[in-house]
C-alpha positions in Angstrom: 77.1 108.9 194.2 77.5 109.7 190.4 75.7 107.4 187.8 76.8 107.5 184.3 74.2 106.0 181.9 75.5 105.8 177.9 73.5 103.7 174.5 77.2 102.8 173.8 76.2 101.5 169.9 78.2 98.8 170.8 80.4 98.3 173.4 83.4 96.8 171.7 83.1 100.1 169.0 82.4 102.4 172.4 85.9 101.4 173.6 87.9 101.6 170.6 86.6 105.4 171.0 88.2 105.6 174.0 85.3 104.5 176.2 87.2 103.1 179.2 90.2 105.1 179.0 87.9 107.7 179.6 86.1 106.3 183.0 88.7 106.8 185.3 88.6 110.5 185.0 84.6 110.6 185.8 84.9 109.2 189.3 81.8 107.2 189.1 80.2 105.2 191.0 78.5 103.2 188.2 78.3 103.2 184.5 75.3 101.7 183.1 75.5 100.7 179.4 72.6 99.7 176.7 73.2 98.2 173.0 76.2 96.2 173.7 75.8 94.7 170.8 78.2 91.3 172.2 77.7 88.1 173.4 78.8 87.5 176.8 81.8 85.3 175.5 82.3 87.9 173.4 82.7 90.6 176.5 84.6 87.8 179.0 87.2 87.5 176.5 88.3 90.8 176.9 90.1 92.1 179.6 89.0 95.5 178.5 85.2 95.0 179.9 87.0 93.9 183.3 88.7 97.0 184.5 90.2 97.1 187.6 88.4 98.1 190.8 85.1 97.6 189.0 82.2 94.7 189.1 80.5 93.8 186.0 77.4 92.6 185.0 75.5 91.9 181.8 72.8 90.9 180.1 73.2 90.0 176.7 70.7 89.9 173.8 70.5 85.9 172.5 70.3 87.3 168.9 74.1 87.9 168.1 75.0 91.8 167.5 72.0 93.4 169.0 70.6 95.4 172.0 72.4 93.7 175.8 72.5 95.6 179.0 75.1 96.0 181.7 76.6 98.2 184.9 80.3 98.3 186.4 79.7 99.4 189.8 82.6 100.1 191.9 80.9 98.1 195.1 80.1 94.3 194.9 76.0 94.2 194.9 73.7 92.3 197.2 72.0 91.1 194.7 72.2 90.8 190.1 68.3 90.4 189.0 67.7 90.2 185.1 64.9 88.9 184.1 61.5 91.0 184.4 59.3 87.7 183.7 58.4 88.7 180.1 60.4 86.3 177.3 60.4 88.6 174.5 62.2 90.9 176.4 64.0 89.3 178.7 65.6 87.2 175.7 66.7 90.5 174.2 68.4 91.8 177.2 66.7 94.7 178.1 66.9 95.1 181.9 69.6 94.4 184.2 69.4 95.7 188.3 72.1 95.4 190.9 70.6 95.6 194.4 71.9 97.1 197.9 70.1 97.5 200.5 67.4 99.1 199.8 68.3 101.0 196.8 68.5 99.1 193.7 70.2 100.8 190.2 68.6 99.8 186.8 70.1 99.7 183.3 67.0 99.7 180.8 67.1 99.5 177.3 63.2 100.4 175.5 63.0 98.8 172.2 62.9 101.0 169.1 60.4 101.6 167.0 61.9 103.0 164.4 62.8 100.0 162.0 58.9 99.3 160.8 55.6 98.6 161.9 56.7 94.9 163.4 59.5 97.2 165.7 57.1 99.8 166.7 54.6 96.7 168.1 57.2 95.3 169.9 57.6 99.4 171.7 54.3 98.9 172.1 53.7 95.6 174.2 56.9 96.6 176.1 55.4 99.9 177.4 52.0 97.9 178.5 54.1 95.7 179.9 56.5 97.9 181.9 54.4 100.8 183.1 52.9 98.3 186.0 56.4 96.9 186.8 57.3 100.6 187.6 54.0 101.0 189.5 55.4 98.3 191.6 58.4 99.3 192.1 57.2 102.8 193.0 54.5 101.1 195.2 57.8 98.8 197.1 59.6 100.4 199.9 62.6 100.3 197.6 64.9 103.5 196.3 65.0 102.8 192.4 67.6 104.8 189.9 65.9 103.4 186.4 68.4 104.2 183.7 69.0 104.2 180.4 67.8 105.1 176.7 64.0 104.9 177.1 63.3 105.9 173.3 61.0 108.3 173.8 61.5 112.2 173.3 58.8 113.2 176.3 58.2 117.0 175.6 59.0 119.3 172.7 61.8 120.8 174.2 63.2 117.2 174.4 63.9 117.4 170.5 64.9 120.4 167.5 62.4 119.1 165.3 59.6 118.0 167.3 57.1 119.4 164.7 58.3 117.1 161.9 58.3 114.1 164.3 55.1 113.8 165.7 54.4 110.7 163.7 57.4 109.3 163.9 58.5 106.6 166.5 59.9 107.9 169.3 57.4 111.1 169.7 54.2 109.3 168.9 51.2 111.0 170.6 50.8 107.6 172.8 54.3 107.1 173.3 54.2 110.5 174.9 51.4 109.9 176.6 52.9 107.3 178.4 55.7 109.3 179.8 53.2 111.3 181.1 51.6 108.5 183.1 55.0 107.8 184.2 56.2 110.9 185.0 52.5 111.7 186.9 51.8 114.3 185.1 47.9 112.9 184.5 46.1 112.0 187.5 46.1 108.9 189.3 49.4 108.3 187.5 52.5 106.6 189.0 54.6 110.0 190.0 58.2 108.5 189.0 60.6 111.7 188.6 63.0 112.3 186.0 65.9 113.5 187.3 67.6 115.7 184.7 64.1 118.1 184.3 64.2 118.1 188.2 67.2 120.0 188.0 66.7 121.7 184.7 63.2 122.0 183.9 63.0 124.2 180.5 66.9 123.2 179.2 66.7 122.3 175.3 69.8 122.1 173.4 72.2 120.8 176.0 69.9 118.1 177.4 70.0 116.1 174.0 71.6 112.5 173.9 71.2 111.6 170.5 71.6 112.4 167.1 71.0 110.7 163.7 74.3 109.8 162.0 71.9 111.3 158.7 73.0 114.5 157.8 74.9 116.9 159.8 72.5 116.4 162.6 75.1 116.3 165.2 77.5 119.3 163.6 74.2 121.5 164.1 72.8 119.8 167.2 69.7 118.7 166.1 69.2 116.2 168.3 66.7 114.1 170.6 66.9 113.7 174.5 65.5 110.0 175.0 68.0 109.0 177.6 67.2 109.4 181.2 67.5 109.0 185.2 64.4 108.0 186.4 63.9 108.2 190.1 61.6 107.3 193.2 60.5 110.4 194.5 62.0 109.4 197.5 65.4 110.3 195.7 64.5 113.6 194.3 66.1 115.8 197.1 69.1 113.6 196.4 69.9 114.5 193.1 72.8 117.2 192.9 73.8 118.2 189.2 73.1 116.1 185.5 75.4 116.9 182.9 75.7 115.7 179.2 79.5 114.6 178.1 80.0 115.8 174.2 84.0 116.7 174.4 84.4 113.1 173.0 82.0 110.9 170.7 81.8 107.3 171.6 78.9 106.1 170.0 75.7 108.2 168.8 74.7 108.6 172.3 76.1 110.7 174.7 77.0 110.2 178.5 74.7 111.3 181.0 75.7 111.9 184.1 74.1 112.3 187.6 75.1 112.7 191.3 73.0 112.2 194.1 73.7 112.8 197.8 73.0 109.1 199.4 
């Protein structure tokens, strides 16, 4: 099964840069997408978001231009769930699951922090918020593939220049901390795995995912690995091989790509 996560910047930009022509190639199973950056009017009025062979479902951001969730999976799901019973976020459409069986395949988008002070908050009450969601879904009897751009760079491998971004959003001390929680890495902590490190603990240059349009961040690769596959642990003999798509820009994200042996 091969799960393609992407922060697509925008998914009507993301497919004017060849987005969906690309797909077919991948053979994926899903393709989970963050910052659509459309209303769902906007995305059912194109036939472009409803490609053949594949199911769609979103959840779009009520603010106009910003943030929105969504997956095409190539099987219909049991179930759609997007709402995680929070307002603030749910209104910003932030989480989106498709469910079958027993194994149930996330798109997550973690706020930013990165626009202020009020942005960074916002981070902030998300991960309180979230971290005991995941302990229950951990604690359910449930497979879970969480995916998506998570906002945080966990370790310093996970960015070029993590000594100059220790007080920025993003690679905060706390923020940090809470991947560790997590990821179990402190005790008594919830022992979710991330998928890429399992296959490729010490990688740094090709495991980034982002890079600033500032500069020439991406012509020298100084870039930021805050997009993940996070897994049950039940899942981690699953996982097969991660790769990161760069051959073609289609937003300042780039493709990660998993595939698990279910």
């Amino acid at each position: 099964m091969r799960v393609i996560s992407l922060n697509a910047n925008g998914i009507r930009s993301a497919a004017r840069k060849g987005l969906f022509d690309w797909l077919p190639q991948q053979k994926a199973d899903f393709l989970c997408l963050q910052e659509l950056k459309a209303q769902l009017t906007d995305i059912e009025a194109d036939e472009t978001f409803a490609p053949k062979g594949w199911h769609a479902h979103f959840s779009c951001a009520q603010k106009k231009g910003y943030s929105g969730v969504g997956i095409f999976a190539r099987q219909k799901p049991d179930a759609v769930l997007d709402k995680l019973g929070a307002a603030e976020f749910d209104d910003e459409g932030r989480y989106i699951e498709l469910r079958y069986g027993k194994l149930s395949v996330v798109s997550l988008y973690v706020p930013s922090g990165s626009a202020g002070p009020e942005r960074q908050a916002s981070k902030d009450r998300f991960l309180e918020f979230f971290l005991p969601v995941m302990r229950d879904w951990l604690a359910s009897d449930r497979q879970y593939i969480v995916v998506g751009d998570w906002n945080i760079a966990h370790r310093n491998i996970d960015l070029k220049n993590w000594r100059s971004n220790q007080k920025n959003s993003g690679f905060l001390p706390h923020e940090r901390a809470w991947m560790d929680q997590l990821l179990g890495v402190e005790p008594a902590a919830p022992g979710w795995v991330d998928a890429y490190r399992h296959l490729h603990p010490d990688t740094e240059g090709e495991a980034y995912t982002w890079w600033s349009n500032r500069g020439q961040a991406w012509a020298n690769n100084v870039g930021w690995r805050i997009d993940y596959q996070i897994i049950t642990p039940n899942l981690g003999k699953a996982v097969q091989r991660a790769a990161v798509w760069k051959d073609t820009r289609f937003s300042d994200h780039a493709p990660l790509t998993m595939d698990y042996q279910l």
